[in-house]
C-alpha positions as a printed NumPy array, in Angstrom:
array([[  0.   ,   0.   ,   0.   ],
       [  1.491,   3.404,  -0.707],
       [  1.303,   5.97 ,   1.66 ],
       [  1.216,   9.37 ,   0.219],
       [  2.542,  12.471,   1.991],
       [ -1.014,  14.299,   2.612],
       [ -3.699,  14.626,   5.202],
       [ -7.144,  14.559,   5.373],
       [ -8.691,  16.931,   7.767],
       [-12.562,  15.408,   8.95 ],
       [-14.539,  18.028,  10.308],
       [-17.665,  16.757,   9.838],
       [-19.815,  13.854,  10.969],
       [-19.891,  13.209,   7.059],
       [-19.138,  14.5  ,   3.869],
       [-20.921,  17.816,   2.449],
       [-23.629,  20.126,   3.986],
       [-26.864,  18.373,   2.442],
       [-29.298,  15.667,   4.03 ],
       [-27.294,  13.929,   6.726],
       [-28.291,  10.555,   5.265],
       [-25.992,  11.136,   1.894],
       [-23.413,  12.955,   3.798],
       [-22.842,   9.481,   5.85 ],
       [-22.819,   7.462,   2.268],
       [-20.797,   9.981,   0.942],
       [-18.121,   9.752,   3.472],
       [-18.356,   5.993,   3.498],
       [-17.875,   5.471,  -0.214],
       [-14.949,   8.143,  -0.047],
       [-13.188,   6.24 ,   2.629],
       [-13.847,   2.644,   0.745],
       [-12.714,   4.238,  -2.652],
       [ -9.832,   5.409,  -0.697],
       [ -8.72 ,   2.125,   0.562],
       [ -9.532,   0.615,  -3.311],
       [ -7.327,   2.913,  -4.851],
       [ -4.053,   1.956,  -2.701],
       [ -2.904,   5.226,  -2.587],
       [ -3.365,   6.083,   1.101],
       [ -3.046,   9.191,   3.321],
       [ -0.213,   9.517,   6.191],
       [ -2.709,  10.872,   8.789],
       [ -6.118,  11.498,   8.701],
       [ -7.023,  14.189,  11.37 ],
       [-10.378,  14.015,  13.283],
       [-11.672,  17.044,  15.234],
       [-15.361,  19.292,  15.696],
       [-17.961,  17.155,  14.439],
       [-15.489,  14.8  ,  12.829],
       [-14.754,  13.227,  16.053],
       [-18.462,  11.88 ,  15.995],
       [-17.401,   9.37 ,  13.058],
       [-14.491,   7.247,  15.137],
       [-17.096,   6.527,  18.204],
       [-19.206,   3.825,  19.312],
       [-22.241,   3.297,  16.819],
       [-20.382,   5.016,  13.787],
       [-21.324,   3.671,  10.645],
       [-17.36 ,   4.186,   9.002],
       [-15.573,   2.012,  11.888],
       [-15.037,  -0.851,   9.785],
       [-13.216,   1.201,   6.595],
       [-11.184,   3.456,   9.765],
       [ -9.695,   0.219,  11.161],
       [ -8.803,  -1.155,   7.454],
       [ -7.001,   2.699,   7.21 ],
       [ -5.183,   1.987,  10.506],
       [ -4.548,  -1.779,   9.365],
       [ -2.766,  -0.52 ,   6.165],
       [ -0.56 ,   2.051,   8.405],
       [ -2.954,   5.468,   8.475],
       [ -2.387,   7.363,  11.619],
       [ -5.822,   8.663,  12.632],
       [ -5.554,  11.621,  14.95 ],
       [ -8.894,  12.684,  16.993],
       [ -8.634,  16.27 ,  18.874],
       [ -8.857,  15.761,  22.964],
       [-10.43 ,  18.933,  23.147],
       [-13.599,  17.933,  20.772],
       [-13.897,  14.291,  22.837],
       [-13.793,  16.135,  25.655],
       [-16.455,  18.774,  24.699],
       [-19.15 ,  16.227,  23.226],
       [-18.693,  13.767,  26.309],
       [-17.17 ,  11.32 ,  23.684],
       [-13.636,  10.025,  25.404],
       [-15.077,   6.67 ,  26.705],
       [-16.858,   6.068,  23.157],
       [-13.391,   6.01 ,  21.124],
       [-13.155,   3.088,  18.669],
       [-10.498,   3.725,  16.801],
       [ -7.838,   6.389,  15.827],
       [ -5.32 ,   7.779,  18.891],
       [ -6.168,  10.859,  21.069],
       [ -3.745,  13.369,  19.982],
       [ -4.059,  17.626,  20.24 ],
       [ -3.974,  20.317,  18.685],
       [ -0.412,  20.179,  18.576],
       [ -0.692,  17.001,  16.454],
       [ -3.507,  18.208,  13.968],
       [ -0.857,  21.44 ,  13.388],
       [  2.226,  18.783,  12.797],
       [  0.579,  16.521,  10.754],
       [ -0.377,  19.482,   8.701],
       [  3.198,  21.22 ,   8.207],
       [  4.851,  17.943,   7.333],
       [  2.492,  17.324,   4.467],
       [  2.678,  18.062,   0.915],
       [ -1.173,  18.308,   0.894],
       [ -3.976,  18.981,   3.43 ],
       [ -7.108,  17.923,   1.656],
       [-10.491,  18.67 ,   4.076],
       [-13.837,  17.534,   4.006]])
């Protein structure tokens, strides 16, 4: 699997601004295209409403772990757990900051956000 040098910034519970139902199948069919195409992000950053998607109940678990199984670091903001009473719920990705998100983002060659 090659990794490529970018990161994808989720900041949303899915992809777009229209009826929450196509924003979830959009974001699922981006993540499962992603993993079909072998040409995987380095990091894949989590926070605000994005947070929501690596929790208990999510309907994109099963395509995050197959990103962390091929070697995608998924980083999900502290502060944004902490604020929707979501740190117990984690089910996949690492806790990391705001110190991470801004890392992940200098060291790339692209910063792509949903």
């Amino acid at each position: 699997m090659n990794k490529s040098p970018f990161v994808i910034l989720v900041t949303h519970t899915g992809m777009g601004s229209g009826d929450p139902d196509l924003q979830i199948k959009l974001i699922r069919k981006y993540f499962s295209l992603l993993l079909e195409s072998r040409m995987l992000p380095s990091v894949v950053c989590f926070y605000t409403d994005g947070v929501k998607l690596v929790v208990e109940g999510s309907p994109v678990l099963e395509e995050l772990h197959l990103l962390e199984q091929q070697g995608v670091r998924l980083v999900v903001c502290s502060t944004c757990l902490e604020f929707y009473g979501l740190q117990n719920q984690m089910k996949a990705g690492i806790v990391g900051g705001m110190p991470d998100i801004i890392a992940a983002q200098w060291t790339a060659e692209k910063v792509i956000t949903l």
